[in-house]
Each structure stands twice: as structure tokens, then as C-alpha cells.
C-alpha positions as CSV (number, residue, x, y, z in Angstrom):
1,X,22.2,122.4,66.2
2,X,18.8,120.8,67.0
3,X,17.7,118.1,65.5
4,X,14.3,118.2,63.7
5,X,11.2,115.3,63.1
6,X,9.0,116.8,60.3
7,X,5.4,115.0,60.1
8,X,3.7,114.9,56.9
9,X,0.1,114.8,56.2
10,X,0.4,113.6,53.3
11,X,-3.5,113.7,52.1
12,X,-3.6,117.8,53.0
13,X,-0.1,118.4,51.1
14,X,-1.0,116.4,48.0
15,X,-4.3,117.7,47.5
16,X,-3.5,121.3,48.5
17,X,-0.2,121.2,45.9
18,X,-2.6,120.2,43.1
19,X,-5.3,123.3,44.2
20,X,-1.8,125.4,43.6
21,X,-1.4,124.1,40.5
22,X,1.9,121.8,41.1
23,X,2.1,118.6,40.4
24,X,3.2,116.5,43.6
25,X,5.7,114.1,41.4
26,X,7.4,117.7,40.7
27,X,8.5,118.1,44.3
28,X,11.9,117.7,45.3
29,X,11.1,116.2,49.0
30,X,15.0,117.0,50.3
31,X,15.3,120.1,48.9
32,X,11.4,121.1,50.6
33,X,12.8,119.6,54.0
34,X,16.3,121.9,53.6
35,X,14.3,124.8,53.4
36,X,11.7,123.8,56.3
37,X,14.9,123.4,58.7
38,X,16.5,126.5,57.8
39,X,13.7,127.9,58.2
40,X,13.5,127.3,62.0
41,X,17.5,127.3,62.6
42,X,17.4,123.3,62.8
43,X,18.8,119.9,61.4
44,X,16.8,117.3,60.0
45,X,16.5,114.0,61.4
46,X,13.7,112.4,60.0
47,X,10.7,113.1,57.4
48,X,7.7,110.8,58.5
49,X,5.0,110.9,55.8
50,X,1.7,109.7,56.6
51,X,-0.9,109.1,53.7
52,X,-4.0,107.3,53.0
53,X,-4.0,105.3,49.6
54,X,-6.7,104.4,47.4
55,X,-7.8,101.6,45.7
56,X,-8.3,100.4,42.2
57,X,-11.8,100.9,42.6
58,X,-11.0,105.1,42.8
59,X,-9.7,104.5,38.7
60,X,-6.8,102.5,37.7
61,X,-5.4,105.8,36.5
62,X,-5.3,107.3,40.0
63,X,-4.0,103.9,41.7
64,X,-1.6,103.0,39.6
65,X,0.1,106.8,39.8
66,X,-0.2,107.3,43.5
67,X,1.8,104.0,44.1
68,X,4.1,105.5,41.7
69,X,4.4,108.5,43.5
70,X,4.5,106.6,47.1
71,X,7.6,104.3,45.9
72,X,9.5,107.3,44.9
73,X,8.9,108.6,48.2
74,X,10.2,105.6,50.0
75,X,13.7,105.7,48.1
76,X,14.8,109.0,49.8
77,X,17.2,109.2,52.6
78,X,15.7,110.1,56.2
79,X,12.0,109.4,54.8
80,X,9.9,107.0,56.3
81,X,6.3,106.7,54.6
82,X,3.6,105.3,56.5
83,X,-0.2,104.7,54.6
84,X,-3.4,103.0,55.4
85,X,-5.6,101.9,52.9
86,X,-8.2,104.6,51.9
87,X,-11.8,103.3,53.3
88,X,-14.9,104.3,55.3
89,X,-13.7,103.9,59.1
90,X,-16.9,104.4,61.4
91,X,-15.6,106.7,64.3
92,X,-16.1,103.6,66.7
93,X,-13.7,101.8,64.9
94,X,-10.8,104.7,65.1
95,X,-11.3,105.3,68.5
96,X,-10.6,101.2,68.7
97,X,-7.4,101.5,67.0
98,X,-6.5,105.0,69.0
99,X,-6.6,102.6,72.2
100,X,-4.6,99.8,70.6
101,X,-1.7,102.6,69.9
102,X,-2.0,104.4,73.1
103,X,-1.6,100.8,74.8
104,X,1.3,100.0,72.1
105,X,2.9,102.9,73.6
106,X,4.2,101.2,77.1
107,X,3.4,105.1,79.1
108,X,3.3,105.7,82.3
109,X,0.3,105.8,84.6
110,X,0.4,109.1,84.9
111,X,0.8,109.7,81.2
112,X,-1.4,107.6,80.1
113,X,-4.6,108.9,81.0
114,X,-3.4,112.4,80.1
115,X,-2.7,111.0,76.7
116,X,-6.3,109.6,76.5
117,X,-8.1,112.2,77.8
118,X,-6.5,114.7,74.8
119,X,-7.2,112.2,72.3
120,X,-10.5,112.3,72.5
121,X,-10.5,115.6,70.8
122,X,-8.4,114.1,68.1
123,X,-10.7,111.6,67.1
124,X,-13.9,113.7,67.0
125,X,-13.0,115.2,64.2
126,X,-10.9,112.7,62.1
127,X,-12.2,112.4,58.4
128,X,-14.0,108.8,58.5
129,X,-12.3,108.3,54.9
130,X,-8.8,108.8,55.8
131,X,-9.2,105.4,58.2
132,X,-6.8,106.1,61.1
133,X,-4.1,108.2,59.0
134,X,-4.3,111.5,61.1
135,X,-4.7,109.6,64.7
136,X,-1.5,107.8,63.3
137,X,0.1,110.5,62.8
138,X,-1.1,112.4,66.0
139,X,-0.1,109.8,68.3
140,X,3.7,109.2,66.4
141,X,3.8,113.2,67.8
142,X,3.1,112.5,70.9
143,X,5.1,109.0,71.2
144,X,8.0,111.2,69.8
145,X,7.5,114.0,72.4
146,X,7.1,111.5,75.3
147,X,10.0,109.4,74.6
148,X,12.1,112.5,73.9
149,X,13.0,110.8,69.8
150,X,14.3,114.6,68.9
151,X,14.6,117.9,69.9
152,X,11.7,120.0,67.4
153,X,8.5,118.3,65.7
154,X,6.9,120.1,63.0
155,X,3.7,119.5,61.7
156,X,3.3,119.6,58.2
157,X,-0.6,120.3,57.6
158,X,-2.7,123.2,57.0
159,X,-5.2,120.8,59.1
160,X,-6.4,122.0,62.9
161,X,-7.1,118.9,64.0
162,X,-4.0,117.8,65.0
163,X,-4.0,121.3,67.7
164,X,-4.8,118.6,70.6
165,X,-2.1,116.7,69.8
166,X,0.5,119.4,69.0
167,X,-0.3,121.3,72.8
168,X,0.1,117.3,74.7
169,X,3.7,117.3,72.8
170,X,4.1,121.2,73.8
171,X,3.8,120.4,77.5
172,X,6.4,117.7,77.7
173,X,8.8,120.1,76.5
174,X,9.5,119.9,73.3
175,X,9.6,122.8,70.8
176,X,6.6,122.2,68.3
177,X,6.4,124.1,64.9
178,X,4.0,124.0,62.5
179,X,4.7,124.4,58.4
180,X,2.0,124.4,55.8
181,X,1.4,125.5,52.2
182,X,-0.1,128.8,51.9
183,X,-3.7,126.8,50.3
184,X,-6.0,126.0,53.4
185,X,-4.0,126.8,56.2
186,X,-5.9,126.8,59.5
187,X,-6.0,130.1,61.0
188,X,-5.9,128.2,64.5
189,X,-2.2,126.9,64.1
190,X,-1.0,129.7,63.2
191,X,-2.5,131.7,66.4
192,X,-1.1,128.8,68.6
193,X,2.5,128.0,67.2
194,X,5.2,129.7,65.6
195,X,4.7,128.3,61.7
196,X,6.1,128.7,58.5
197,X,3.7,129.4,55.1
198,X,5.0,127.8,52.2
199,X,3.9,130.0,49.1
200,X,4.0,128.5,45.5
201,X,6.8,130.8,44.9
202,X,8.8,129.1,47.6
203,X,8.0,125.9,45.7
204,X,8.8,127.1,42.4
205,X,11.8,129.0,42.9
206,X,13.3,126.4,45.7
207,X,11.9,122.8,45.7
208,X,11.2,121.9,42.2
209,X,13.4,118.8,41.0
């Protein structure tokens, strides 16, 4: 069976579960990654959760729980959480960083100017908030997809921006799926890539702890 690399946009899952009325520390994170894989006839190798995090200045309240909520994360097998603090990041400054982790990359000269090129469209239209978070996550997808790291990734967001990133992975072969809850899913990734629509029935009745 094929194995599976799930990334997580962990600001669009959070705040779309709440919109649905469930409470985020209510989600059982293996048994919502069981029923992604069966979904698409795979094995899962890795969950990689990518989240921005606030700081005390957003409310002690909302601090102090969202650490809470990020160690628990951390504990569970085949999850790796990555975060970035939550600030204003001027678009000069992300497009900065984007270089620093295409260069970290180590691609080939003819990758790496394809790799570039396509994240320009990336970066356009990254919230200047979220400070790097989604160009993290866009160019783990691509890294992955490049360096053949597993056999299906599957975006986890409702968000369109990562589309340019999802199509660079697409053409070096890999099968690329994406999976979103059915609040504020992008009509563009589901036109583009086969996908799977999480309803809060589907939470409720099979990824509740």
C-alpha cells in the first residue's frame, strides 16, 4: 500500500472546526488521519502540522490554551508540529525567507528555477499575519515531492493558495490529494485535485476522542 504525508494547515483547520462548532482539543488527531487514508486507499506515514502561534499579548486566556493544545499535539505518534510565532511579516520579508528555504533545499539547476518561478505565486497571496507558516508549509510539499519522501501528499486546507504549490509537486510525479472540512473549502482545489470533504458528521460520528 502507498504510503501517505498529510500537511496540516493548522490556522484554516482550527479556525474552521470552531465556525462548526467543535472544539479543536475534542479531536482525536489519529483517528482523523485513519479515516483521511482510508479514504484515498493509503497508509500513513507522517502528519506534518504547520501553525502559527500567538502571543500573550492576543490574551493570556488564548496563549496559555493554544500551547496547551500544541503540546498535546506533539505527543502523538507519526506527528510532527511545526509553528512560527504569530506577527505582521511585510511580504518583503517572506519572500526573504522563501529564498533562504528554496536555497536550504540543495536542488538542481534545473529545479531550481522552476521552483522559484512557481513560488512567486505562493507568496503573493500569503496572509502577512501568519509570518511564513503557509510558504513553510508549501515548500515542505515540494521538498517532499522533489526528494521523492513518500508516495501521496495531501493537503489538509480549505485554502487555494497552496494550488501553485500542489501542481510543482503534481508534475514531479507524485499523486497529490487534497482534504478539507466542509467550512470554507476553496472551490479551486476541488476543480483541480481529487479531495475529500470532511463534514461535522464525519467528525462527530468518527474522530471525536
Amino acid at each position: 500500500m502507498k504510503q501517505a504525508v498529510i500537511f496540516m494547515d493548522g490556522n484554516n483547520f482550527y479556525h474552521n472546526l470552531k465556525q462548526m462548532g467543535i472544539k479543536p482539543g475534542n479531536i482525536d488527531f489519529q483517528k482523523l488521519s485513519i479515516l483521511i487514508c482510508k479514504n484515498f486507499n493509503c497508509s500513513l506515514r507522517e502528519v506534518r502540522y504547520y501553525n502559527s502561534m500567538p502571543t500573550i499579548r492576543d490574551g493570556q486566556e488564548i496563549y496559555y490554551s493554544h500551547l496547551s493544545f500544541i503540546d498535546r499535539l506533539k505527543t502523538i505518534k507519526n506527528f510532527t508540529v511545526l509553528t512560527r510565532k504569530l506577527q505582521v511579516h511585510s511580504n518583503k520579508e517572506l519572500i526573504k525567507e522563501k529564498q533562504e528555504w528554496i536555497n536550504s533545499l540543495d536542488l538542481c539547476d534545473s529545479c531550481k528555477p522552476v521552483v522559484e518561478q512557481n513560488f512567486l505565486d505562493v507568496i503573493g497571496s500569503v496572509k502577512k499575519k501568519e509570518k511564513g507558516v503557509d510558504v513553510m508549509l508549501a515548500v515542505d510539499l515540494v521538498e517532499y515531492a522533489i526528494k521523492d519522501k513518500a508516495d501521496i501528499l495531501i493537503v489538509f486546507s480549505g485554502d487555494a493558495d497552496f494550488v501553485p504549490a500542489m501542481n510543482l509537486a503534481k508534475e514531479n510525479n507524485k499523486e497529490v490529494f487534497s482534504v478539507s472540512l466542509s467550512k470554507g473549502y476553496s472551490r479551486e482545489l476541488r476543480e483541480k485535485f481529487k479531495f475529500f470533504v470532511i463534514g461535522r458528521n464525519h467528525l462527530i460520528e468518527d474522530c471525536l476522542k
